[in-house]
C-alpha positions in Angstrom: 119.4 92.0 88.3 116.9 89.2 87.9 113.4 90.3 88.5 110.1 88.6 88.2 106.9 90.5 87.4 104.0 89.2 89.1 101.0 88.3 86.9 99.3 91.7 88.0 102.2 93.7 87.2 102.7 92.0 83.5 98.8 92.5 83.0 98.5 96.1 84.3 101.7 96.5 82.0 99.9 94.9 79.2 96.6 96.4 79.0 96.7 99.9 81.0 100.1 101.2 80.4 100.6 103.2 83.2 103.7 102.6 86.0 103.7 98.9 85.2 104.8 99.8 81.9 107.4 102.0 82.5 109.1 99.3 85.2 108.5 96.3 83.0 110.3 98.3 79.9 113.2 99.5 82.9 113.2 96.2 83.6 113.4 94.4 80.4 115.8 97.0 79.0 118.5 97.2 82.0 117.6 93.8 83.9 116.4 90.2 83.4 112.8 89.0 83.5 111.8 85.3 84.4 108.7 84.2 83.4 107.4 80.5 83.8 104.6 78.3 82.9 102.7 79.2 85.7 102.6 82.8 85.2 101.9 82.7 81.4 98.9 80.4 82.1 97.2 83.1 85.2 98.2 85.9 82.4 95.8 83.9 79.4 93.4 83.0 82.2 92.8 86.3 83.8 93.0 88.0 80.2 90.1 86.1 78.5 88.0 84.9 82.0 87.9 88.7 83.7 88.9 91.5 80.9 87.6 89.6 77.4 90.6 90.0 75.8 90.4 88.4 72.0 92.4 84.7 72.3 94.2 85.9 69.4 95.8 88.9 71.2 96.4 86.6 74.6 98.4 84.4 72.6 100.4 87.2 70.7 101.3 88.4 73.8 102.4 84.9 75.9 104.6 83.9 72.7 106.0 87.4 72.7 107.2 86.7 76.4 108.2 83.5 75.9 111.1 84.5 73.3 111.5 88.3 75.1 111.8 87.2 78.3 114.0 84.4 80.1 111.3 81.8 79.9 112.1 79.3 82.6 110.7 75.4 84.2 111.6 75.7 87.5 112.2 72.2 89.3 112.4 73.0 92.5 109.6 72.3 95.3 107.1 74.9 95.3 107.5 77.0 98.5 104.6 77.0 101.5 105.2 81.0 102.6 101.9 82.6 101.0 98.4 82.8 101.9 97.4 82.8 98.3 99.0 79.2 97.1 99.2 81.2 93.3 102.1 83.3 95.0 103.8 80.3 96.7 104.1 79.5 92.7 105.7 82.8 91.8 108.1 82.6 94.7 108.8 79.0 93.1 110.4 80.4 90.2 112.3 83.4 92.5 113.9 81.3 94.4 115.1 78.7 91.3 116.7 81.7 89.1 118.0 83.4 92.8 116.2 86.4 92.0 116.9 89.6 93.2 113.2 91.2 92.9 109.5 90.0 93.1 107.4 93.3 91.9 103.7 92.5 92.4 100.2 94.8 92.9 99.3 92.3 95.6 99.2 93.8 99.1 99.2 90.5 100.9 102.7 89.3 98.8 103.9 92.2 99.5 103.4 92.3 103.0 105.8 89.2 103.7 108.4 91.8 101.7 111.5 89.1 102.2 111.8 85.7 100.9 115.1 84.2 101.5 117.4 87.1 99.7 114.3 88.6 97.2 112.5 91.8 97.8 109.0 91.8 97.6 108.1 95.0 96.9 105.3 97.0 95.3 105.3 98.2 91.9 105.7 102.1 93.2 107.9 101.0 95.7 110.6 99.3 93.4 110.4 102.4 91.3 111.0 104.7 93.8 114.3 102.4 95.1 115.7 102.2 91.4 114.8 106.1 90.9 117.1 107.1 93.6 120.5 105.4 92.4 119.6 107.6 89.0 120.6 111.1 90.9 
């Protein structure tokens, strides 16, 4: 499956282990993970602006995404669906790689749960879905 991690998810992930950990290392070890420009960029920004985090850590961490994960330059228009024009960005990138999942902490993305084919789903509620096809 193709799945893209929304900022929140990758930061939560990141920095307070937790759930978002445990989908982003299901994801990353079973599935594929876009990442793209955009999201790297909100991910340094939101590291050093709101939690402090050292530049020198921010930067480990983008470059280690950039060569983990499927590092992509979407060229396709930028979607007008969201509220929030940062999602419209996000489902950007979706919708160039066909993506199968958009897991994000954001209750307003969520709540439009369906764009074109992808799930927009919370980070509980993709875990539950993938937990049930493991029984």
């Amino acid at each position: 499956m193709k799945i893209i991690l929304d900022t929140n998810v990758l930061i939560s992930a990141s920095i307070f282990g937790g759930l978002s950990a445990d989908i982003f290392t299901y994801c990353y070890e079973r599935h594929t993970i876009y990442i793209s420009d955009f999201i790297l960029n909100e991910f340094h920004r939101i590291l050093k602006e709101k939690l402090k985090v050292p530049e020198k850590k921010i930067l480990f961490k983008v470059s280690s995404f950039k060569e983990n994960l499927e590092y992509i330059k979407p060229k396709n228009a930028i979607p007008d669906i969201c509220k929030d024009k940062d999602d419209n960005s996000i489902c950007q990138l979706a919708e160039y790689v066909t993506a199968d999942y958009i897991i994000t902490g954001d209750k307003a993305f969520q709540e439009i749960q369906k764009f074109g084919n992808i799930k927009i789903v919370s980070p509980r509620d993709f875990w539950i879905e993938k937990s049930s096809h493991f029984h």
